[in-house]
Biopython code that builds the backbone (N, CA, C, O; Angstrom):
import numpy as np
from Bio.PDB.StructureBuilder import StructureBuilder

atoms = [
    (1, "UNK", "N", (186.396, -8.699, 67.619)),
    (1, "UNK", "CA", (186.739, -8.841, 66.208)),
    (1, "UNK", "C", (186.252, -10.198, 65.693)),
    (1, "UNK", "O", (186.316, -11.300, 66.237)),
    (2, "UNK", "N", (185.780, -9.863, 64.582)),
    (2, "UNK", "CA", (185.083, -11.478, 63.986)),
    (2, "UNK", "C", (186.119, -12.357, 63.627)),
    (2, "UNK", "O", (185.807, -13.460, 64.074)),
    (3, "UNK", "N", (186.798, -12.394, 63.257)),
    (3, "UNK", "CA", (188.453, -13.159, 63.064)),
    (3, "UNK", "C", (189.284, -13.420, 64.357)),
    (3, "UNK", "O", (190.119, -14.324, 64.335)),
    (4, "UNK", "N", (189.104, -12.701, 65.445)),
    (4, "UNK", "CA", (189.590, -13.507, 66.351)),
    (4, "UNK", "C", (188.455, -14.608, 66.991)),
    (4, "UNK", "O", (188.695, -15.651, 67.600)),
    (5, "UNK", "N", (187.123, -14.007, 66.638)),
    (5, "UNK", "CA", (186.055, -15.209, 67.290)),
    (5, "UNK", "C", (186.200, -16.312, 66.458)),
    (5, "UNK", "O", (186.122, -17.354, 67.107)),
    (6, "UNK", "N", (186.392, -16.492, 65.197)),
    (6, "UNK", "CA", (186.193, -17.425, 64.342)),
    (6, "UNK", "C", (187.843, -18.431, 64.718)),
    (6, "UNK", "O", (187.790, -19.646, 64.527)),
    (7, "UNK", "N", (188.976, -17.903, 65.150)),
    (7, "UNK", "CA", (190.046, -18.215, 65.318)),
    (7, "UNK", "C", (189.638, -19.049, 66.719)),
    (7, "UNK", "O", (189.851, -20.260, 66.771)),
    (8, "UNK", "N", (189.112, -18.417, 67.711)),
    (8, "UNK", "CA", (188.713, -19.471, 69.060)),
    (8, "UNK", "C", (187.868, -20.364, 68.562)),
    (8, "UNK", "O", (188.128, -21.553, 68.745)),
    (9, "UNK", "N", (186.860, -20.045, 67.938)),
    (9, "UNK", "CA", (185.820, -21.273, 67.876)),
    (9, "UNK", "C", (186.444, -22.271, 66.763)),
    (9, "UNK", "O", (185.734, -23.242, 66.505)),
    (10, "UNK", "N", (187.700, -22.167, 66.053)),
    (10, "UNK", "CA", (188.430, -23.042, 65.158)),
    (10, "UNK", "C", (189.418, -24.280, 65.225)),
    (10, "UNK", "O", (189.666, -25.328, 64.628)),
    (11, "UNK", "N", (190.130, -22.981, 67.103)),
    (11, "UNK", "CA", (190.875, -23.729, 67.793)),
    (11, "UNK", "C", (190.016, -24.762, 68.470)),
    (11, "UNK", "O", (190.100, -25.981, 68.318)),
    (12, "UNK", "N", (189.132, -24.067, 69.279)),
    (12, "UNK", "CA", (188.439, -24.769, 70.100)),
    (12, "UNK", "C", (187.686, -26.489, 69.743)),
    (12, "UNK", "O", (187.483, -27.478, 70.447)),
    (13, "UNK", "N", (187.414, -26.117, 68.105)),
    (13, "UNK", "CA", (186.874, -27.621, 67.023)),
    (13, "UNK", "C", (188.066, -28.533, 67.159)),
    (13, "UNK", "O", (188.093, -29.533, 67.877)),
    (14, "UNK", "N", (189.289, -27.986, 66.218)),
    (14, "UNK", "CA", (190.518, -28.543, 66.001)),
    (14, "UNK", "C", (190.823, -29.438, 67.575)),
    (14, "UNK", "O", (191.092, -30.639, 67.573)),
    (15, "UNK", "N", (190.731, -28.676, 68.752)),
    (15, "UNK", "CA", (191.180, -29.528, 69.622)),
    (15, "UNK", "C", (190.310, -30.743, 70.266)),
    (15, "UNK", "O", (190.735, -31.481, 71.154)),
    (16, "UNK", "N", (189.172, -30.817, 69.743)),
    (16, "UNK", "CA", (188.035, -31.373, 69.683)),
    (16, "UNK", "C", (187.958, -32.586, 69.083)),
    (16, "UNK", "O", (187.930, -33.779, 69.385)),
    (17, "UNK", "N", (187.932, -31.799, 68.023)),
    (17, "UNK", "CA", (188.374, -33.229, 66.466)),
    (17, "UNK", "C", (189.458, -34.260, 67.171)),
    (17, "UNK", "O", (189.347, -35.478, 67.307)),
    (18, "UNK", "N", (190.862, -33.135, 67.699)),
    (18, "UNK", "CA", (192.084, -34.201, 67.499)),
    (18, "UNK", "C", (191.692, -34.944, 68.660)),
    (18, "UNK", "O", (192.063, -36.115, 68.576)),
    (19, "UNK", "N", (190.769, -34.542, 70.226)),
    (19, "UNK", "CA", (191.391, -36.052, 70.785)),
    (19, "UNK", "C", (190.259, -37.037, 70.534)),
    (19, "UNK", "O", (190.244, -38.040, 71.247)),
    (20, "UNK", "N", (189.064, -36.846, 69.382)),
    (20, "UNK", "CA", (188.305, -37.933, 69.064)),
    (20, "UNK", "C", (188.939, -38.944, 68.286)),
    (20, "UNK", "O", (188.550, -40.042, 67.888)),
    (21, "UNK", "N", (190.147, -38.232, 68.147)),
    (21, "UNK", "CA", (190.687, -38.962, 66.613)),
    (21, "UNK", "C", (190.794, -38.473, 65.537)),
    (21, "UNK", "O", (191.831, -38.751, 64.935)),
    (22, "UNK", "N", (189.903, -37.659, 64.929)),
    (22, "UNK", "CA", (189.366, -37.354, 63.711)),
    (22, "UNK", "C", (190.898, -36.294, 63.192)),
    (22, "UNK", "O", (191.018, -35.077, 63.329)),
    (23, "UNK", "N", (191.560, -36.944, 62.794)),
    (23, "UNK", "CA", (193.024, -36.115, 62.821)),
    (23, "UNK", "C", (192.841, -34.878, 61.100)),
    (23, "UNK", "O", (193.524, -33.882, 60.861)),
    (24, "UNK", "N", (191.826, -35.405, 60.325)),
    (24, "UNK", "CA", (191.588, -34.970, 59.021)),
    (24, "UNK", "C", (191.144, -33.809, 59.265)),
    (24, "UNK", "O", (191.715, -32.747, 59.019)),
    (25, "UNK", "N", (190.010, -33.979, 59.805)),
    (25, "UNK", "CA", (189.245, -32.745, 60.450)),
    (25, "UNK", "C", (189.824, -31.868, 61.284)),
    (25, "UNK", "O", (189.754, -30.640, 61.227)),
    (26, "UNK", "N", (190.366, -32.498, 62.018)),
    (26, "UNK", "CA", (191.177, -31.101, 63.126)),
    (26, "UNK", "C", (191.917, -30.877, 62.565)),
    (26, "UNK", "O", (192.092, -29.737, 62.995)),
    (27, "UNK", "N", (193.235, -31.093, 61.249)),
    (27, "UNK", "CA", (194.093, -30.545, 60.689)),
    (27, "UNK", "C", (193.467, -29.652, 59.840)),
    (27, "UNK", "O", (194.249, -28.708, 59.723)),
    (28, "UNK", "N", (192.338, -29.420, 59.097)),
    (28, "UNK", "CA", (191.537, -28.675, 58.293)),
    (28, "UNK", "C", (191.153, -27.651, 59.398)),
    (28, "UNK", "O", (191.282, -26.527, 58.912)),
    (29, "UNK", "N", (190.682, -27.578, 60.849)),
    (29, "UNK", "CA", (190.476, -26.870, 61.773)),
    (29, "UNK", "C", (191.417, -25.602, 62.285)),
    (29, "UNK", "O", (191.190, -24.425, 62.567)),
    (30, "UNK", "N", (192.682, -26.518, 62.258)),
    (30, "UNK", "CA", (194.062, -26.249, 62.788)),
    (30, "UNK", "C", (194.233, -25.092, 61.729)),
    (30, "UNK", "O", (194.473, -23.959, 62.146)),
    (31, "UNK", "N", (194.127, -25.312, 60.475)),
    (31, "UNK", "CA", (194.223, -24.222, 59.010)),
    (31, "UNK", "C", (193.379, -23.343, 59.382)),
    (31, "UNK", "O", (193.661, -22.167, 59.153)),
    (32, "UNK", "N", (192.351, -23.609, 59.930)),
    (32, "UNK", "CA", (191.523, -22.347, 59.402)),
    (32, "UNK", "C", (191.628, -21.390, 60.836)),
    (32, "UNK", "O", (191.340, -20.207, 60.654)),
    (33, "UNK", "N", (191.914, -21.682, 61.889)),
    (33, "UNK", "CA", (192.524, -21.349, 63.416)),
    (33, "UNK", "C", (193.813, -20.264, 62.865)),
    (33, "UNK", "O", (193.624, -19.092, 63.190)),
    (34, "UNK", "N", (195.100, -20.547, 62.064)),
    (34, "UNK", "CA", (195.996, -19.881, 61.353)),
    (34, "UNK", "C", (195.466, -18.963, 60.193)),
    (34, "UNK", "O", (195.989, -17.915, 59.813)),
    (35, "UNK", "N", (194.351, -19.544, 59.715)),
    (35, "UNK", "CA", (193.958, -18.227, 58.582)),
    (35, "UNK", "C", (193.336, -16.703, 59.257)),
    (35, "UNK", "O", (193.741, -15.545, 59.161)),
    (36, "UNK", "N", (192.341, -17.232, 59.861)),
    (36, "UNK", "CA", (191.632, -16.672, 60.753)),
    (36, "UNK", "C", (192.506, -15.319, 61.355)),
    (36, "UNK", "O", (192.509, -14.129, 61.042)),
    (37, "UNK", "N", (193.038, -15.901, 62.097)),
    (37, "UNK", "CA", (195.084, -15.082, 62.804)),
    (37, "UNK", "C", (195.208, -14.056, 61.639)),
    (37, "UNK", "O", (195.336, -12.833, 61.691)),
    (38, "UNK", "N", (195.126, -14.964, 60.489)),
    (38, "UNK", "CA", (195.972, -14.135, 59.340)),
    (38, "UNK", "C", (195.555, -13.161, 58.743)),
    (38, "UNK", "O", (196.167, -12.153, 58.388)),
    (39, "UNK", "N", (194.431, -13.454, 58.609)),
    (39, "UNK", "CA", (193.240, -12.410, 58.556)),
    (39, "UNK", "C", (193.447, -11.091, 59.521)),
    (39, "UNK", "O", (193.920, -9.983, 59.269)),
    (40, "UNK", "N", (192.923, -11.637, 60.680)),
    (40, "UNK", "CA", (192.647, -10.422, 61.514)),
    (40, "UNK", "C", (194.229, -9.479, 61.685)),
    (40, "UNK", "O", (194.322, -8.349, 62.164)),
    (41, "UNK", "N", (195.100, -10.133, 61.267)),
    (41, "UNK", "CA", (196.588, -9.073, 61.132)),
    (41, "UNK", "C", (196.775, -8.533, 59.954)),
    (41, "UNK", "O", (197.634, -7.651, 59.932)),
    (42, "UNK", "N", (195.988, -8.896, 58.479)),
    (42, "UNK", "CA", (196.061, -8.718, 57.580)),
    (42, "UNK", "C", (195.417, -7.128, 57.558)),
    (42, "UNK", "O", (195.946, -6.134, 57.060)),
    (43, "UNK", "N", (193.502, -7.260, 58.585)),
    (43, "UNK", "CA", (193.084, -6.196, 58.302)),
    (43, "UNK", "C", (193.682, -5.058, 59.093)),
    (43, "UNK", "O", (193.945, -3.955, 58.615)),
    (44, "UNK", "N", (193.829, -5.341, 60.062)),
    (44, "UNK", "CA", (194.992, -4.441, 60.841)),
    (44, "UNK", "C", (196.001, -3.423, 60.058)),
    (44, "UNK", "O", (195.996, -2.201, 60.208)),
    (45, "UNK", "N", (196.860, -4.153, 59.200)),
    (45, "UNK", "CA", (197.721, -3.659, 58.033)),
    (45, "UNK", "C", (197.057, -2.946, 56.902)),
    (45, "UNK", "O", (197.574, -1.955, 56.386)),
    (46, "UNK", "N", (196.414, -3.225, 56.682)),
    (46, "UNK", "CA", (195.417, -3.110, 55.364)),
    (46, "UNK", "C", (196.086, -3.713, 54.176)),
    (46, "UNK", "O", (196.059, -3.427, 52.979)),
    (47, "UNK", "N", (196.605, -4.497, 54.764)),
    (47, "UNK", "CA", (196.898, -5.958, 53.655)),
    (47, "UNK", "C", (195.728, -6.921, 53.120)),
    (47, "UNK", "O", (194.915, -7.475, 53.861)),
    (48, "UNK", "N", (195.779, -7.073, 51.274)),
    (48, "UNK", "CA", (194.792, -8.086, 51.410)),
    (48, "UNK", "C", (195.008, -9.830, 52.002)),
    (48, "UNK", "O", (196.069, -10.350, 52.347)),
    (49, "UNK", "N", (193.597, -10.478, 51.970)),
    (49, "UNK", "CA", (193.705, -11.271, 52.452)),
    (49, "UNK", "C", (192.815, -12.490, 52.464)),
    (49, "UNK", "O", (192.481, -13.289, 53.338)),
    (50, "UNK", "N", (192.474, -12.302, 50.803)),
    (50, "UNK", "CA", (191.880, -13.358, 50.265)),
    (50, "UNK", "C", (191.949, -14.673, 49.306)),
    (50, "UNK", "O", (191.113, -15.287, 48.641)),
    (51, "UNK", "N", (193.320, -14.810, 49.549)),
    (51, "UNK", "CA", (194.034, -15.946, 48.518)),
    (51, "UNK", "C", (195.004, -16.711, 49.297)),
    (51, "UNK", "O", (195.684, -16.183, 50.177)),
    (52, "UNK", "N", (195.075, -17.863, 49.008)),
    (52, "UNK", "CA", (196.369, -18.442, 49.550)),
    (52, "UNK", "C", (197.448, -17.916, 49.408)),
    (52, "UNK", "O", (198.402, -17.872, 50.184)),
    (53, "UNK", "N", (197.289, -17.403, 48.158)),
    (53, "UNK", "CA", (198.721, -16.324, 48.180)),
    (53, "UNK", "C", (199.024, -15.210, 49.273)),
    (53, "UNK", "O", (200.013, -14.975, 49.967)),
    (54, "UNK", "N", (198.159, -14.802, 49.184)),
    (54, "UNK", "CA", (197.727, -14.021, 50.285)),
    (54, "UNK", "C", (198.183, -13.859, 51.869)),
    (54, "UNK", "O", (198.438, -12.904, 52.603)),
    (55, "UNK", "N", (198.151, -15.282, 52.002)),
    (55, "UNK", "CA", (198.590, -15.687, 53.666)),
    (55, "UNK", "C", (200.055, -15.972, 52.826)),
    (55, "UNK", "O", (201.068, -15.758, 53.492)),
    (56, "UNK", "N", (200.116, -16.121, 52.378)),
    (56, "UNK", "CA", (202.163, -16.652, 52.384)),
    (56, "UNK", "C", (202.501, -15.073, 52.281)),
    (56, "UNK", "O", (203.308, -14.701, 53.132)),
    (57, "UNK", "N", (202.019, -14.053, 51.373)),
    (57, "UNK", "CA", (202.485, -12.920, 51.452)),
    (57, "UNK", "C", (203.096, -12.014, 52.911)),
    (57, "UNK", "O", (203.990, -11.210, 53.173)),
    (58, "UNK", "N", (201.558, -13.001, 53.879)),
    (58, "UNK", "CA", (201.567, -12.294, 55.093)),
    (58, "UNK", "C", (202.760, -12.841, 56.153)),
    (58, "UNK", "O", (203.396, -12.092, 56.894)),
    (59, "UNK", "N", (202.935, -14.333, 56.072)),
    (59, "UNK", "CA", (203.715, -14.887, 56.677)),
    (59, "UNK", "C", (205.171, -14.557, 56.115)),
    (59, "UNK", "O", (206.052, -14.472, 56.971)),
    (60, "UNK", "N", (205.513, -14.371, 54.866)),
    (60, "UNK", "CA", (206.663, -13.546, 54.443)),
    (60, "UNK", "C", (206.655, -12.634, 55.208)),
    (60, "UNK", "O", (207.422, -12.568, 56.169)),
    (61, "UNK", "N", (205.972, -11.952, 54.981)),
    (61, "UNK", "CA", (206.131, -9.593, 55.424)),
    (61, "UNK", "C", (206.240, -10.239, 57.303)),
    (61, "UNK", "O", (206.980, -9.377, 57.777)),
    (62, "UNK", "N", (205.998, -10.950, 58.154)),
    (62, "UNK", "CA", (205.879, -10.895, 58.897)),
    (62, "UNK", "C", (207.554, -11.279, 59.745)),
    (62, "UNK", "O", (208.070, -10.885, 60.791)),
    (63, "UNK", "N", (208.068, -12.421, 58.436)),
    (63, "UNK", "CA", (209.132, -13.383, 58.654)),
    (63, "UNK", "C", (210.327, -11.832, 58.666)),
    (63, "UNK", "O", (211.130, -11.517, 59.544)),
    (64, "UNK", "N", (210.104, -11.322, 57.710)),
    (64, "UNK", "CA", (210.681, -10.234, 57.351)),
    (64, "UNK", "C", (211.143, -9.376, 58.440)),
    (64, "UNK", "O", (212.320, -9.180, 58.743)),
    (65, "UNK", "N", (209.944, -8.806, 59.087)),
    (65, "UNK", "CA", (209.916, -8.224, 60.181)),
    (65, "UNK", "C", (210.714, -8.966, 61.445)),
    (65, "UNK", "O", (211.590, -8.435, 62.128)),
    (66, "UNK", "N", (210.450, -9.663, 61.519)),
    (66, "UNK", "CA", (211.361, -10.670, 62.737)),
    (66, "UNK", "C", (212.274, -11.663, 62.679)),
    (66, "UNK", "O", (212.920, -11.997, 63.672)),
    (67, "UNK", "N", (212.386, -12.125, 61.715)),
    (67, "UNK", "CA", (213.702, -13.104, 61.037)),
    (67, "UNK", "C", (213.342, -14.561, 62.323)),
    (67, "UNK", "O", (214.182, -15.240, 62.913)),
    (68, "UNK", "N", (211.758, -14.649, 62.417)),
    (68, "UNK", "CA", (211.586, -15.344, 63.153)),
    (68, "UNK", "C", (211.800, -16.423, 62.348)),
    (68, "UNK", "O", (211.236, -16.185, 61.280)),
    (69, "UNK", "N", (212.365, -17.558, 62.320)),
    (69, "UNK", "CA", (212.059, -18.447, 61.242)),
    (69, "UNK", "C", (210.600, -19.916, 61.568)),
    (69, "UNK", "O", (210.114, -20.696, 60.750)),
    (70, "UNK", "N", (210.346, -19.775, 62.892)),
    (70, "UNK", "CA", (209.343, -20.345, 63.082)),
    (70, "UNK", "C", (208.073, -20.232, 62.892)),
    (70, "UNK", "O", (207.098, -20.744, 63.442)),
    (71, "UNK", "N", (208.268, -19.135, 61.624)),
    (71, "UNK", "CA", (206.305, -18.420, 61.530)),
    (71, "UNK", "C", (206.863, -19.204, 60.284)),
    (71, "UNK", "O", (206.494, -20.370, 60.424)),
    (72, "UNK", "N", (207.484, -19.089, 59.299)),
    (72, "UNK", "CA", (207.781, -19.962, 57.908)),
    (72, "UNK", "C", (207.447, -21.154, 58.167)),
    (72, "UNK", "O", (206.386, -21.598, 57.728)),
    (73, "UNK", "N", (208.267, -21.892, 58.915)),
    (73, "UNK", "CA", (207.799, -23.468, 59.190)),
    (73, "UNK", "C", (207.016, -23.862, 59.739)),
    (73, "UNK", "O", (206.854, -25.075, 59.609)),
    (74, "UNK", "N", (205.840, -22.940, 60.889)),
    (74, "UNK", "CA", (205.005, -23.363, 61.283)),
    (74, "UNK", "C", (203.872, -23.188, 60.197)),
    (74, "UNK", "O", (202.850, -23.852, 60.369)),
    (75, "UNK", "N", (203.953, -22.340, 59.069)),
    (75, "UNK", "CA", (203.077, -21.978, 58.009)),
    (75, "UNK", "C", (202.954, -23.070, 57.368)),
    (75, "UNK", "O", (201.906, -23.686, 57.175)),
    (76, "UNK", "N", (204.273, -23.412, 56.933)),
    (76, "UNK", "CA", (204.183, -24.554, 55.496)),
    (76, "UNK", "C", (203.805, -26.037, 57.093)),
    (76, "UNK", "O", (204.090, -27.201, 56.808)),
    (77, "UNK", "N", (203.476, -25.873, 57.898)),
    (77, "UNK", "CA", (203.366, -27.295, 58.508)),
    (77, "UNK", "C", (201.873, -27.170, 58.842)),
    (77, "UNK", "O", (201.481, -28.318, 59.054)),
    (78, "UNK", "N", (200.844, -26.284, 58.988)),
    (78, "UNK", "CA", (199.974, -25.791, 58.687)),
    (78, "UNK", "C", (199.390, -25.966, 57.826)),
    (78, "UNK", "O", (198.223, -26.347, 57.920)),
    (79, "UNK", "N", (200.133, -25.702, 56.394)),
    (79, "UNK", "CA", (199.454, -26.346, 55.123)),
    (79, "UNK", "C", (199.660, -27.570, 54.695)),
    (79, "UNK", "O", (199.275, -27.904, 53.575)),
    (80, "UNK", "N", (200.370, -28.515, 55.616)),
    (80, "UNK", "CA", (200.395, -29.774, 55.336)),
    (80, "UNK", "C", (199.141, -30.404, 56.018)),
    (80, "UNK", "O", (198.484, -31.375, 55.643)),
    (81, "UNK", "N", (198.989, -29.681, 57.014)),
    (81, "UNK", "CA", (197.554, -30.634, 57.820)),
    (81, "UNK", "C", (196.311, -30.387, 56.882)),
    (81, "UNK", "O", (195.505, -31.244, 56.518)),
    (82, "UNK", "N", (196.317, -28.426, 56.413)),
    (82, "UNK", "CA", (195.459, -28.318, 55.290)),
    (82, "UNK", "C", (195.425, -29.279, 54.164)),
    (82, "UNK", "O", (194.249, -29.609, 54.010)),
    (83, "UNK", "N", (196.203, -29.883, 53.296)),
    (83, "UNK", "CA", (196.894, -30.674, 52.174)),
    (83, "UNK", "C", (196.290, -32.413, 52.960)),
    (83, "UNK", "O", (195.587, -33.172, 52.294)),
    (84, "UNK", "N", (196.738, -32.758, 54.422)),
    (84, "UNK", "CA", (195.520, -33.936, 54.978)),
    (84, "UNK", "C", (194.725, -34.191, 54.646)),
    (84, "UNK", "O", (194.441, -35.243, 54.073)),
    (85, "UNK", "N", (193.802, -32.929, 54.999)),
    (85, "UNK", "CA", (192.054, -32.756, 55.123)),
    (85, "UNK", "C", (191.518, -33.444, 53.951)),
    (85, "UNK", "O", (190.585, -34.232, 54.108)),
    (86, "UNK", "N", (192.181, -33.154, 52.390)),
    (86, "UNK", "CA", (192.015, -33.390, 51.836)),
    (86, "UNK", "C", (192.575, -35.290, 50.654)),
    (86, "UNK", "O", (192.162, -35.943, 49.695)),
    (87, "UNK", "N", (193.646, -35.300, 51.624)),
    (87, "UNK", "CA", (194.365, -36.425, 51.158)),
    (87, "UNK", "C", (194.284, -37.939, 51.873)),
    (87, "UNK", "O", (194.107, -39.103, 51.512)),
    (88, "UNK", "N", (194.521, -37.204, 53.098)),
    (88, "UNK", "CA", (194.216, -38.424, 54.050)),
    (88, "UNK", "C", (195.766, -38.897, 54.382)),
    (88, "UNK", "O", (195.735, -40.121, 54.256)),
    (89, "UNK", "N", (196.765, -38.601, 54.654)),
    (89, "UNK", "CA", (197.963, -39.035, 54.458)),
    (89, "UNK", "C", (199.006, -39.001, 55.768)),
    (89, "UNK", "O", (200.228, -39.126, 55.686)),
    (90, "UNK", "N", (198.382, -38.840, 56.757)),
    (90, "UNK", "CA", (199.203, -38.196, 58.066)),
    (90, "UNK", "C", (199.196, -39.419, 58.958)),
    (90, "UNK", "O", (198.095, -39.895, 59.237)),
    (91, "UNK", "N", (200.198, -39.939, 59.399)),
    (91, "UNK", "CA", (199.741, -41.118, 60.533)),
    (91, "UNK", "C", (200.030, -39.439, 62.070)),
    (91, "UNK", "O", (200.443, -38.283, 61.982)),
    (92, "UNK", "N", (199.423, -40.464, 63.427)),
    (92, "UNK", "CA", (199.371, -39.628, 64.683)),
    (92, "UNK", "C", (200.414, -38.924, 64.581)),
    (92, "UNK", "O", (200.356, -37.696, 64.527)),
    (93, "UNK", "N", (201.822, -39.776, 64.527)),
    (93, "UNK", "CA", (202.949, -39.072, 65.250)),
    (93, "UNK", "C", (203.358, -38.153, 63.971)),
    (93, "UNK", "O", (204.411, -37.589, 64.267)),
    (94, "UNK", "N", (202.987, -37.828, 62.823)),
    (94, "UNK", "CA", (203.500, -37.051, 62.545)),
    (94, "UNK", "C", (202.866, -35.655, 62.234)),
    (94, "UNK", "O", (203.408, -34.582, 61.967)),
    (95, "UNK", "N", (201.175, -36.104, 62.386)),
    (95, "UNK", "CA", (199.978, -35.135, 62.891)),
    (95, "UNK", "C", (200.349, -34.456, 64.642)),
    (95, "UNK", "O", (199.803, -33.425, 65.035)),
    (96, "UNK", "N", (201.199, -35.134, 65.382)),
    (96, "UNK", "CA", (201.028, -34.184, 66.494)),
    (96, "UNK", "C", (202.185, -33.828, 66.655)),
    (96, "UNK", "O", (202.439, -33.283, 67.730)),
    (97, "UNK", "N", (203.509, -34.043, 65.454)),
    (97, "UNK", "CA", (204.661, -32.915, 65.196)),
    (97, "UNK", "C", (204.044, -31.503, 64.603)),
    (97, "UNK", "O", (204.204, -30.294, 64.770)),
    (98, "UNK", "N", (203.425, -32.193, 63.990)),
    (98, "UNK", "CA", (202.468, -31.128, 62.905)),
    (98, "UNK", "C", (201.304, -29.776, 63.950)),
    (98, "UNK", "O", (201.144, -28.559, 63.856)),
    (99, "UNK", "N", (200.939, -30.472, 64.536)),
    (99, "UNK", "CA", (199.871, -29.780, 65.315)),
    (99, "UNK", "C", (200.697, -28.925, 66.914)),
    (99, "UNK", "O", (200.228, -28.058, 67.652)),
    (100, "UNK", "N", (201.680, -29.444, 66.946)),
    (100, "UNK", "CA", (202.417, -28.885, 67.893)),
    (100, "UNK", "C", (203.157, -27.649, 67.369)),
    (100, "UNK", "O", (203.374, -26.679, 68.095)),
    (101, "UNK", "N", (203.508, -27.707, 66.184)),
    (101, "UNK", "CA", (204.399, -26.600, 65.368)),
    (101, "UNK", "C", (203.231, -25.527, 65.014)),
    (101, "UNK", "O", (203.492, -24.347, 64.782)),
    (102, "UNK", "N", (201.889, -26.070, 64.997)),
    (102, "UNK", "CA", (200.646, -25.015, 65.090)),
    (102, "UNK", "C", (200.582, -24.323, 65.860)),
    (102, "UNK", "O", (200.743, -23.106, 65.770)),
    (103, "UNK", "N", (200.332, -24.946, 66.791)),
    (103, "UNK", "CA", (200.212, -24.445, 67.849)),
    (103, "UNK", "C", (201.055, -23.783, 68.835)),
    (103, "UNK", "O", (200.489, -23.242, 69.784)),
    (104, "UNK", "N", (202.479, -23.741, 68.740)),
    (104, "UNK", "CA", (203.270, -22.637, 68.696)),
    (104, "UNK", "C", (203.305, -21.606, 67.531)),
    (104, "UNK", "O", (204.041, -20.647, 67.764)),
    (105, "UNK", "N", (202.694, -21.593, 66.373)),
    (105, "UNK", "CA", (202.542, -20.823, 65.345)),
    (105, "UNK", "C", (201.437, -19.847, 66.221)),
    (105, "UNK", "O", (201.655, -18.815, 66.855)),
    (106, "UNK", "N", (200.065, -20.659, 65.976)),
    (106, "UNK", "CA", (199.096, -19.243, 66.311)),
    (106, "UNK", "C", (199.468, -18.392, 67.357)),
    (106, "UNK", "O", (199.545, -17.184, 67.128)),
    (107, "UNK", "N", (199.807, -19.011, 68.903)),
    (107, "UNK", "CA", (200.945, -18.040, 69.566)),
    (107, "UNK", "C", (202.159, -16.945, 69.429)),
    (107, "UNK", "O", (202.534, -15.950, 70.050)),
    (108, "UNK", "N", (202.449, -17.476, 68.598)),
    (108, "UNK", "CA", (203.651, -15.980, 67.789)),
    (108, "UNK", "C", (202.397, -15.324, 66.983)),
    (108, "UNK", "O", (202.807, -14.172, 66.839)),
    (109, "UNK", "N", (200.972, -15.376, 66.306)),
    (109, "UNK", "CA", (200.851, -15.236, 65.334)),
    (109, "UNK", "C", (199.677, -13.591, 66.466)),
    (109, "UNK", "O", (199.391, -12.467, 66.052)),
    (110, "UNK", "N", (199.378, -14.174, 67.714)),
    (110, "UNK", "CA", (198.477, -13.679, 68.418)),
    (110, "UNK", "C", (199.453, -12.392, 69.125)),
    (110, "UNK", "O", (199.036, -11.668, 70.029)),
    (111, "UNK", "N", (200.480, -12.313, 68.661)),
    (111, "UNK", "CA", (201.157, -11.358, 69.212)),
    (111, "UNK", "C", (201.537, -10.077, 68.048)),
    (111, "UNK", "O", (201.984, -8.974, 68.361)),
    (112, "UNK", "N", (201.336, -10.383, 67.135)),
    (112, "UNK", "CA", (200.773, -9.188, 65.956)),
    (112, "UNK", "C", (199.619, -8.784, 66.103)),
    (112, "UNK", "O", (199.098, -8.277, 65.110)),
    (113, "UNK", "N", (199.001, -8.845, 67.088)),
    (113, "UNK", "CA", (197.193, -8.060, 67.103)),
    (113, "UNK", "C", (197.562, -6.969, 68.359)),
    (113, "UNK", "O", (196.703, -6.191, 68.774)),
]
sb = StructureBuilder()
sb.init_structure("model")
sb.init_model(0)
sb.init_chain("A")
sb.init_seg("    ")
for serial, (resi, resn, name, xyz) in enumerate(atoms, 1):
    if name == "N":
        sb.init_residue(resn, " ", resi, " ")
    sb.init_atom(name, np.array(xyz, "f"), 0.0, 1.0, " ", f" {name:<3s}", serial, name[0])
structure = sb.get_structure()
């Protein structure tokens, strides 16, 4: 599936980026590693899955389904590294609270496929 390849080769950057440092970049990585996910469960469903709205829709319907509450907070912590990329605003320690809550995210997220 092209969405799970694009999801490894996203992770695979992101973890790349983070131990050069480059914490901007791998949090923009880290996003697109979770979209990717979101995607490929989206087409599965035949949910769309082309808007930011889009992925919160999915991470709702999903929260729904499991009353997991760690797909919610790993989402919105997800879009804070996304919200980085662009801002610049994260010191380490709160980029690798951030990237740790990812990364237990795409794991719950790899178990909807």
């Amino acid at each position: 599936d092209a969405y799970l390849a694009l999801y490894e080769k996203y992770l695979r950057e992101a973890e790349s980026l983070y131990e050069k440092g480059d914490l901007a970049q791998a949090g923009e990585k880290y996003w697109g590693a979770v979209t990717a996910l979101l995607n490929a469960i989206a087409e599965k469903r035949g949910m769309p899955h082309y808007s930011h709205r889009d992925y919160a829709v999915i991470i709702e319907t999903l929260y729904a389904e499991t009353k997991d509450k760690e797909l919610l907070v790993g989402f919105s912590l997800a879009e804070r590294l996304h919200a980085n990329f662009y801002h610049n605003f994260m010191g380490k320690e709160s980029f690798e609270l951030h990237r740790d809550a990812v990364l237990k995210l795409v794991e719950k997220l790899k178990r909807f496929l």
